[in-house]
C-alpha positions as CSV (number, residue, x, y, z in Angstrom):
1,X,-0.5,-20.6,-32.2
2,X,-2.6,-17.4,-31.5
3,X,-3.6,-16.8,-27.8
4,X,-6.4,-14.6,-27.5
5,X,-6.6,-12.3,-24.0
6,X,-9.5,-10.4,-23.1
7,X,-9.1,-7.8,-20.2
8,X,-12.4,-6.0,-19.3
9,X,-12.1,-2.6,-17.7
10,X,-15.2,-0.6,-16.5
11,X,-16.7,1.2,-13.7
12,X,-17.1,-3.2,-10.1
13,X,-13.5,-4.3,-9.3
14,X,-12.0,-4.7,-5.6
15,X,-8.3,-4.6,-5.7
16,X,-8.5,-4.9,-9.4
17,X,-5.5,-2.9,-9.8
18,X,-3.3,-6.6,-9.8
19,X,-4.7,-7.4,-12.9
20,X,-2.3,-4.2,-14.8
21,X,0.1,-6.5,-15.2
22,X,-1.5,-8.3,-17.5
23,X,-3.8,-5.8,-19.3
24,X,-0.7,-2.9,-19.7
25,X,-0.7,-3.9,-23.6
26,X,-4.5,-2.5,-23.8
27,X,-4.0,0.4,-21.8
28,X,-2.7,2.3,-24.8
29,X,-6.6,3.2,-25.2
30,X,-8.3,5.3,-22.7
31,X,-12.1,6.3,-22.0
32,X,-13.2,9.4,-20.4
33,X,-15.9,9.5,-18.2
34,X,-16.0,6.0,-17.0
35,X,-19.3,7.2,-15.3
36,X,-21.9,9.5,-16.8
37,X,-25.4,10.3,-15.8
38,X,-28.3,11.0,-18.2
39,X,-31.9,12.2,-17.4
40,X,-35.0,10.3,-18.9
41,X,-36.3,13.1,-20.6
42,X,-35.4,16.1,-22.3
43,X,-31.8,17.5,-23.0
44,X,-30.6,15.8,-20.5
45,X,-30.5,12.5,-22.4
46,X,-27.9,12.8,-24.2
47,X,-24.2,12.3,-23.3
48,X,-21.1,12.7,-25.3
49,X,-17.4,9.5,-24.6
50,X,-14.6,10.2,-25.7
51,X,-11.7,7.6,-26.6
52,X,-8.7,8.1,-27.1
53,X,-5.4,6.2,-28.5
54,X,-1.8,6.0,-27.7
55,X,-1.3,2.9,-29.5
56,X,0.5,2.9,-33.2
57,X,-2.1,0.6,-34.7
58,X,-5.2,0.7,-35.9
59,X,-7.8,-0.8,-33.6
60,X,-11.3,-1.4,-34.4
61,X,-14.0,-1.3,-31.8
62,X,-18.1,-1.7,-31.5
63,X,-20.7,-0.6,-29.0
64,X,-23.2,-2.0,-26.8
65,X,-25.5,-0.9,-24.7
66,X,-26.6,-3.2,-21.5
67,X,-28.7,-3.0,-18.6
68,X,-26.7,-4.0,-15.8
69,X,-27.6,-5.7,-12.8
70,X,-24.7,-6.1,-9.8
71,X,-25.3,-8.8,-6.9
72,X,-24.4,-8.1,-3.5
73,X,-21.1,-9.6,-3.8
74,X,-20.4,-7.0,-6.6
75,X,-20.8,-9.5,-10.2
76,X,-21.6,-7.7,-12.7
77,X,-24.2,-9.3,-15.6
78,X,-25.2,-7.7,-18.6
79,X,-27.9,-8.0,-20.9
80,X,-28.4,-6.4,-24.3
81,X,-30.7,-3.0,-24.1
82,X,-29.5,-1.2,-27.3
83,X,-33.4,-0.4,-27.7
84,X,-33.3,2.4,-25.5
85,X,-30.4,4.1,-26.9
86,X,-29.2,5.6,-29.9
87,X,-25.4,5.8,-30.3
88,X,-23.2,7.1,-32.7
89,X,-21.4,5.7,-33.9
90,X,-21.7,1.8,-33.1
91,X,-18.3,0.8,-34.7
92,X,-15.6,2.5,-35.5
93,X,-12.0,2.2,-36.6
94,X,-9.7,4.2,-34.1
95,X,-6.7,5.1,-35.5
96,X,-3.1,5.4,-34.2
97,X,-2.3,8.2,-31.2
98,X,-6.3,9.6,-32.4
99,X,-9.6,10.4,-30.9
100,X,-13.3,9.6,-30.9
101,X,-16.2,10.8,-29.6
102,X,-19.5,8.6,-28.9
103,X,-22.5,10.5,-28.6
104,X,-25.3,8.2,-27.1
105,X,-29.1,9.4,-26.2
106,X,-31.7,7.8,-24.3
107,X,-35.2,6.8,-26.0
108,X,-36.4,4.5,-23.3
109,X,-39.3,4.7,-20.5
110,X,-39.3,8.4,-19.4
111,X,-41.5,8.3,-17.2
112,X,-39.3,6.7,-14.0
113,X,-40.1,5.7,-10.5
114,X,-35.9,5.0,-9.4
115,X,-32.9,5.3,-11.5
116,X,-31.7,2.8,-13.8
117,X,-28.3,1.2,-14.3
118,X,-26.9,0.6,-17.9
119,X,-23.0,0.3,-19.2
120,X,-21.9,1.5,-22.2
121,X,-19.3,-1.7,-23.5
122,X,-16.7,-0.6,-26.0
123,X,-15.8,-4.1,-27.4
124,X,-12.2,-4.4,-29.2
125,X,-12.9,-6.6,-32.4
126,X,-10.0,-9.1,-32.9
127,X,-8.4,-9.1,-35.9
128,X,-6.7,-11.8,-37.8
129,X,-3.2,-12.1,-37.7
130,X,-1.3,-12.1,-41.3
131,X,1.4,-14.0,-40.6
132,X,-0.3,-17.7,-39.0
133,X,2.3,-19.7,-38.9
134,X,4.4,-17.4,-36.2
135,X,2.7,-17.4,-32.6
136,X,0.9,-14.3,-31.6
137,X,-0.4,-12.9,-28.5
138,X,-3.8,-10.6,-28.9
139,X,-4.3,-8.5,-26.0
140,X,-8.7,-7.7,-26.6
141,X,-10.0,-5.0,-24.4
142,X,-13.4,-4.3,-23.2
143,X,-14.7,-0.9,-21.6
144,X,-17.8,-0.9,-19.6
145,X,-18.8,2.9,-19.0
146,X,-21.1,3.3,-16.5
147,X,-24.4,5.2,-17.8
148,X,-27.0,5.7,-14.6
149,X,-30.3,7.1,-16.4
150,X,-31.9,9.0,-13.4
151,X,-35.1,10.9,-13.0
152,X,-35.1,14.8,-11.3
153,X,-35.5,15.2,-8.0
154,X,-34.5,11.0,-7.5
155,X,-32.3,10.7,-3.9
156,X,-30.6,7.8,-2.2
157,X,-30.7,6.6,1.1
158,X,-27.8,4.6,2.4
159,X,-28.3,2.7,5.3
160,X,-25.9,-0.2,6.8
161,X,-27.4,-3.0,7.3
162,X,-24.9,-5.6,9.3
163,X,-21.2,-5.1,10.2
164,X,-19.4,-8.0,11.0
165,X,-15.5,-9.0,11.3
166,X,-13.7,-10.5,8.3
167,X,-10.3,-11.7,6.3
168,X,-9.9,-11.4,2.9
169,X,-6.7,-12.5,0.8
170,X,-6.3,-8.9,-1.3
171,X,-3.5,-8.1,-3.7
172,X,0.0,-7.9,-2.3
173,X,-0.1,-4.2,-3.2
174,X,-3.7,-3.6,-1.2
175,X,-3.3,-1.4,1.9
176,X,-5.8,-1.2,4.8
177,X,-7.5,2.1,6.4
178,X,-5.1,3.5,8.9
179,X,-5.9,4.4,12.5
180,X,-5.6,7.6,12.9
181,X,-7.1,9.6,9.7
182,X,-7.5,13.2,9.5
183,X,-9.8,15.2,11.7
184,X,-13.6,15.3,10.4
185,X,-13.5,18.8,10.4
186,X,-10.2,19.4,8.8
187,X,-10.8,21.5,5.5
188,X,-10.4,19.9,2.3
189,X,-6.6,20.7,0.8
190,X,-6.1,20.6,-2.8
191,X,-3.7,17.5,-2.0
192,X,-6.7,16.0,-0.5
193,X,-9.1,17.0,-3.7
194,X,-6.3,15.7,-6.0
195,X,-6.1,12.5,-3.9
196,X,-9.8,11.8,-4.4
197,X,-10.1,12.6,-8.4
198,X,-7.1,10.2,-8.6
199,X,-9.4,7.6,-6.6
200,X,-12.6,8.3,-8.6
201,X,-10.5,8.0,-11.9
202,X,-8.5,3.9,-10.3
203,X,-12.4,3.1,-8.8
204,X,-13.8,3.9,-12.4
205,X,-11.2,2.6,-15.0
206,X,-10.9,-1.0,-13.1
207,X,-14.2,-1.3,-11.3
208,X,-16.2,-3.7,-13.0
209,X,-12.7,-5.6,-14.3
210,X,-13.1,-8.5,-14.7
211,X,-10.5,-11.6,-14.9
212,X,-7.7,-10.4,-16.9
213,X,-7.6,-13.5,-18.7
214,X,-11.0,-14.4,-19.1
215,X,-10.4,-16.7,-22.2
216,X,-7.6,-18.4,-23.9
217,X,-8.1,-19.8,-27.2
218,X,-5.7,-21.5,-29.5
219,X,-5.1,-21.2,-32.9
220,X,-7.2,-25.1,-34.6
221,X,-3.6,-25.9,-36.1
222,X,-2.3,-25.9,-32.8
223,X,-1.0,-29.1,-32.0
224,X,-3.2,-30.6,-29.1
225,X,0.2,-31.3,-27.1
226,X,1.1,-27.5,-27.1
227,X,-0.4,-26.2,-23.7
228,X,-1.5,-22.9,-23.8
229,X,0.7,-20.4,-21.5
230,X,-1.0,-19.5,-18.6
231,X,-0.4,-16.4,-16.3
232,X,1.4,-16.2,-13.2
233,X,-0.9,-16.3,-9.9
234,X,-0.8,-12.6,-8.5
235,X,0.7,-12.4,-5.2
236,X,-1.3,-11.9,-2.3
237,X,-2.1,-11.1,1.6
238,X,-4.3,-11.6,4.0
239,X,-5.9,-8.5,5.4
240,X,-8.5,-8.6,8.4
241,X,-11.1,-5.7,8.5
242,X,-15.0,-5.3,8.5
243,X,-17.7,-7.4,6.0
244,X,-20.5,-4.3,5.8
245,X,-23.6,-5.2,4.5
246,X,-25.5,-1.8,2.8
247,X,-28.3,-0.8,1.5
248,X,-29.9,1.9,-0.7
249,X,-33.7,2.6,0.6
250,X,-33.9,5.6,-1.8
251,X,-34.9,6.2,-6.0
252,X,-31.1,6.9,-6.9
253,X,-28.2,5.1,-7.3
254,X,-24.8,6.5,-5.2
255,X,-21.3,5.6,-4.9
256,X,-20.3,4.1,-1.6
257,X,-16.6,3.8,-2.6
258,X,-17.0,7.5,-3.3
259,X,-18.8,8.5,-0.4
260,X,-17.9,9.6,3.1
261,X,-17.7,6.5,5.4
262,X,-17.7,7.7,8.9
263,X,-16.6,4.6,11.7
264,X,-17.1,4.6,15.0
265,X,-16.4,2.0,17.7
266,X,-13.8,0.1,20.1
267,X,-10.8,-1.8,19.3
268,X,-10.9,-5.7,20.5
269,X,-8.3,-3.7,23.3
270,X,-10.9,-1.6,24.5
271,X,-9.6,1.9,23.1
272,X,-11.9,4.3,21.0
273,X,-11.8,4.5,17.3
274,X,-13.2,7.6,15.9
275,X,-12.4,8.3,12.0
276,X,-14.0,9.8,8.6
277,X,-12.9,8.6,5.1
278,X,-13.3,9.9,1.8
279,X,-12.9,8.5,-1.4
280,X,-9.1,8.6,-1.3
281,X,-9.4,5.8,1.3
282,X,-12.4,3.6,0.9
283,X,-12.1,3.7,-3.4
284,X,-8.9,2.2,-3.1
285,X,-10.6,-0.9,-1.2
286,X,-14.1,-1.0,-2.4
287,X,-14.0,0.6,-6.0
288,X,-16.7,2.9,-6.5
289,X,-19.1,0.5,-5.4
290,X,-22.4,1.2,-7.2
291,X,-25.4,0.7,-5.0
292,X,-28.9,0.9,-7.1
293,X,-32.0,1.4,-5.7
294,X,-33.2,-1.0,-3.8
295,X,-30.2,-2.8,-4.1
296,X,-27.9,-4.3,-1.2
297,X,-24.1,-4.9,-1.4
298,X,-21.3,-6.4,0.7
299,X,-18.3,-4.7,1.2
300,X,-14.9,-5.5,2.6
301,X,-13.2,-2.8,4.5
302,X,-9.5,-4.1,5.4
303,X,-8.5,-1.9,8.7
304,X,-5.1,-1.4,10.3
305,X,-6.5,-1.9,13.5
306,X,-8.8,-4.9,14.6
307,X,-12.5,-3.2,15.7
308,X,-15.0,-5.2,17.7
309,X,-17.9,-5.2,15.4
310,X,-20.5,-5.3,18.3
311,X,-19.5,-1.5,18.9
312,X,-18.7,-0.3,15.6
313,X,-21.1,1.6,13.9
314,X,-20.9,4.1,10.5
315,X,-22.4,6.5,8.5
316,X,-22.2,6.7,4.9
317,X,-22.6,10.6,3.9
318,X,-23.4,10.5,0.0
319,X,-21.4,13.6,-1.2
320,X,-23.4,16.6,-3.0
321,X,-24.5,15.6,-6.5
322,X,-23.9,19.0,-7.6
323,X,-20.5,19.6,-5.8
């Protein structure tokens, strides 16, 4: 019997991280950035991967280019748009504890009105086994690098849109926002810079993850009777918090999961709740969170306190593009 596992890592998960478990095999193979941004025209529109292997095998892989689209609830769909890139290589053979650089340019529309979302998807390509008569396990990985094409001078505008009071059952290892977070104008520590690279780099690698398993196909000699082996439910806990509805009424894309969420409001007790968050808090609930132009998304922010959502209100400060 061969069981075939794909596990999909990229820049739209939320809580994705329960889903290691599963995928640990794959993670012997690493992409750096999982998010890049390119310019429509000019040198700018070219952008260099890299991958890297840990693994002692051989591992073949292809590329795609896609146009993305994400709905409000965050699901990710693809659609082929390989005509307005060139990429180099498209397949390649990666080879044990060894590197590789993609270098990809864009040759679509230059002149822009907004940006435009695309994902770079390094496929794994499954290989046959030699040996068919002994059961295997294939662990197949998929990348999805996020590649935002955006015009000069293009700015967003986040705006929240509805705040409303919610449960969600999250991973067992999910944590809400505390109470009482540092002061807003507390400096920035190096603990505190290191805290939110770590945040960008979880938000990025499991993002748009999808199901680990989201296939499982047998072997045709497999006798019908044999069920396949399924995974293990991943525990979980219900977390109450806020449902935040947000916009983006600007030409450029931004990161609300690495963005500065400012909250303020009342407790259902009646006491005052005043905090700022950076990315070292809201990543680790939302993921990055890409918001397109134009676009809306839901979020789920799980809190340690219960606020009424009649007196809460935030600001989302999109950090410094060139910071």
């Amino acid at each position: 019997m061969v069981l075939l596992i794909r596990a999909s890592f990229g820049a739209l998960a939320l809580f994705a991280a329960s889903i290691l478990a599963w995928s640990a095999p794959a993670m012997a193979a690493r992409v750096a950035p999982m998010i890049i941004d390119l310019e429509p025209i000019g040198r700018g529109t070219v952008g260099r991967i890299e991958m890297a292997s840990d693994s002692g095998n051989d591992v073949p892989y292809e590329v795609l280019m896609m146009r993305g689209e994400i709905s409000d609830d965050g699901q990710l769909s693809l659609t082929p748009a390989d005509e307005d890139f060139l990429v180099f290589p498209t397949q390649v053979l990666l080879k044990s504890n060894s590197r590789q650089v993609f270098r990809i340019q864009y040759v679509g529309e230059a002149e822009l009105s907004e940006s435009q979302i695309y994902y770079m998807s390094i496929k794994q390509i499954p290989v046959a086994f030699e040996d068919v008569e002994r059961s295997q396990v294939q662990v197949v990985v998929n990348f999805n690098v996020l590649v935002n094409v955006v015009p000069r001078g293009a700015e967003p505008v986040p705006t929240v849109l509805a705040i409303n009071a919610a449960t969600r059952d999250v991973p067992a290892s999910a944590s809400a926002i505390p109470q009482a977070p540092a002061a807003a104008d507390e400096p920035a520590t190096e603990a505190q810079d290191a805290a939110a690279t770590a945040a960008l780099e979880t938000a990025a690698a499991l993002e748009t993850a999808q199901d680990a398993v989201d296939s499982l196909t047998q072997d045709e000699a497999t006798p019908p009777s044999t069920p396949a082996p399924q995974p293990a439910p991943a525990p979980t806990q219900t977390l109450s918090g806020l449902e935040v509805r947000v916009g983006n009424e600007g030409n450029r894309y931004y990161l609300a999961g690495l963005s500065i969420w400012k909250i303020k409001g009342k407790t259902v007790d009646g006491e005052s709740f005043n905090g700022e968050f950076a990315a070292d808090k809201i990543a680790r609930a939302i993921g990055a969170g890409v918001v397109g132009p134009g676009r809306e998304r839901v979020f789920f922010l799980p809190m340690a306190v219960e606020l009424d959502p009649a007196t809460v209100s935030i600001e989302i400060e999109v950090p410094d593009e060139d910071e």
